[in-house]
Residue, then its C-alpha position, 0 to 999 in steps of 0.5 A: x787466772x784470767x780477767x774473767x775465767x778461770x784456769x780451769x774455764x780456759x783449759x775447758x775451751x782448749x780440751x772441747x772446743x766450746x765454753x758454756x756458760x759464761x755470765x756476761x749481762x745480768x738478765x735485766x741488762x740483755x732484756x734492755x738489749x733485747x727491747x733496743x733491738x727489737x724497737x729497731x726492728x720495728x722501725x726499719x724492718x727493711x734492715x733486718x732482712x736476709x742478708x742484712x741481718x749480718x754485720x747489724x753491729x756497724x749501723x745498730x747501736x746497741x749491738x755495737x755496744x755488745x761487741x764493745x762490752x768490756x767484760x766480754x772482751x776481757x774475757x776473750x783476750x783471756x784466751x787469745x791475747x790483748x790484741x784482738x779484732x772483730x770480723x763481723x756479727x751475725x743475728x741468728x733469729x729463730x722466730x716462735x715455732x719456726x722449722x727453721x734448723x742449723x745442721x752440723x758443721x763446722x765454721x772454719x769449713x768456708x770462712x776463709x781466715x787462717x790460723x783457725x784461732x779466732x773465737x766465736x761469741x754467741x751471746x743469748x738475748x732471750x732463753x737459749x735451751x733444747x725448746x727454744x733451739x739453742x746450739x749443740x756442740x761435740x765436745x772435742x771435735x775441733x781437730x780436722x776439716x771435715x768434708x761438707x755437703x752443701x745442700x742449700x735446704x729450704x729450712x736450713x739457716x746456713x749460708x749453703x746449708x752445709x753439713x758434716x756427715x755420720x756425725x755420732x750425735x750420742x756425744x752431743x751437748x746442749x748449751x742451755x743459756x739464759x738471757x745475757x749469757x755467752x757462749x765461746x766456740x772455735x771455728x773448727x768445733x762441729x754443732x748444730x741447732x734444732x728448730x724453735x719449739x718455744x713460743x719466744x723468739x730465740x735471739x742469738x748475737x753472734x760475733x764471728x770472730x773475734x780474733x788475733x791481727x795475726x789471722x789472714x784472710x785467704x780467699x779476699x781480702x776484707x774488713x775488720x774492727x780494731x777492738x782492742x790492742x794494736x793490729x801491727x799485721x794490717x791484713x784487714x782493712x780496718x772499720x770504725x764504729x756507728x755514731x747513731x742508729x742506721x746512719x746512711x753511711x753506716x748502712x753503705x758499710x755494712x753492705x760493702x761487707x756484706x757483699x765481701x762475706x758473700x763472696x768469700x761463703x760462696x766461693x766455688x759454690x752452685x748457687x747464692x742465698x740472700x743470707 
């Protein structure tokens, strides 16, 4: 039995490659995350904006305090260990009725961090269901890379709008989430989502990964945060935290990581995307 899941929780990550549901927040706690998030949003749109909407946990506080949260840490460290840092955060907004999709893939295909050990966290902010377009897993798909097409698809959110092809999509599950909920997924686990079909906002905050210090990244070297234990490895260039909502200094940081990300997602590929 760990902090927060159980033995049979822990078993279920290892044996399908994803955990769902996992009860983080109440309701009325991610609607206050919610309302923070969407109030900056407001405020300085200019920061929410293609590739700005990665890595926003370094100059938006709120986000930062998820990433921190510890009831979600506690639960990670259930299934990697007390030593542990975070890589980097993405938010996944699919606005109401939006053609925007996520084909099948599998993150550890381009991300460049070896041993494939990391955990990915996506945590709900509004309703995630099969309306809304919330994430589709195949259960027991996180064996071997696959080979990926990049097709850079106008609708497709991803990076190169990668996809794996001849995926048997009769074995897929859908992960229904309600605000505050979580999801955990490894890095080689093939999934999806399908558009937006609701008339909310579907607001997914995604930290990719969450990790042990003993993971390296093989393509160039880049920034991490310490959240928890001790980082005795030193492969990651190690960052603070935001003191107050878009400090100028802040913001420089997280483009300077932003452009590391960059690098690394398209390495090798045709061309570059704003996100």
């Amino acid at each position: 039995m760990g902090k927060v899941l159980t033995d049979q929780q822990i078993e279920a990550y290892h044996r399908d490659g994803f955990l769902c549901p996992i009860d983080i927040f109440t309701e009325e706690e991610a609607l206050q995350l919610r309302t923070e998030l969407e109030a900056a949003e407001q405020k300085w749109p200019e920061a929410f904006q293609g590739a700005a909407r990665n890595n926003a946990h370094l100059n938006v506080m709120c986000l930062d305090s998820i990433v921190h949260n510890t009831k979600l840490v506690d639960a990670i460290e259930d299934i990697i260990g007390p030593d542990i840092l975070n890589y980097g955060t993405v938010l996944f907004i699919k606005e109401p009725h939006d053609p925007g999709f996520v084909s099948w893939h599998q993150d550890a295909r381009y991300m460049g961090l070896e041993p494939h050990v990391g955990i990915t966290a996506w945590i709900a902010l509004s309703h995630a269901n099969e309306v809304s377009g919330s994430m589709r897993m195949i259960p027991g798909s996180h064996g071997e890379i696959k080979a990926h097409n990049d097709t850079f698809g106008e609708e497709n959110i991803l990076t190169r709008g990668q996809e794996v092809e001849d995926v048997d999509e009769s074995k897929a599950i859908t992960l229904d989430l309600r605000p505050g909920q979580a999801s955990f997924h490894s890095a080689r686990v093939i999934h999806s989502s399908l558009p937006n079909r609701s008339d909310d906002r579907r607001i997914g905050f995604v930290i990719q990964p969450y990790m042990p210090p003993h993971v390296e990244q093989v393509i160039k070297r880049a920034p991490a945060q310490l959240i928890r234990g001790k980082d005795p490895f030193g492969n990651f260039d190690l960052i603070g935290r935001p003191k107050k909502d878009m400090e100028p200094s802040d913001m420089a940081m997280r483009d300077q990581v932003n452009q590391v990300w960059s690098d690394i997602l398209y390495d090798g590929a045709k061309q570059r995307r704003d996100f």
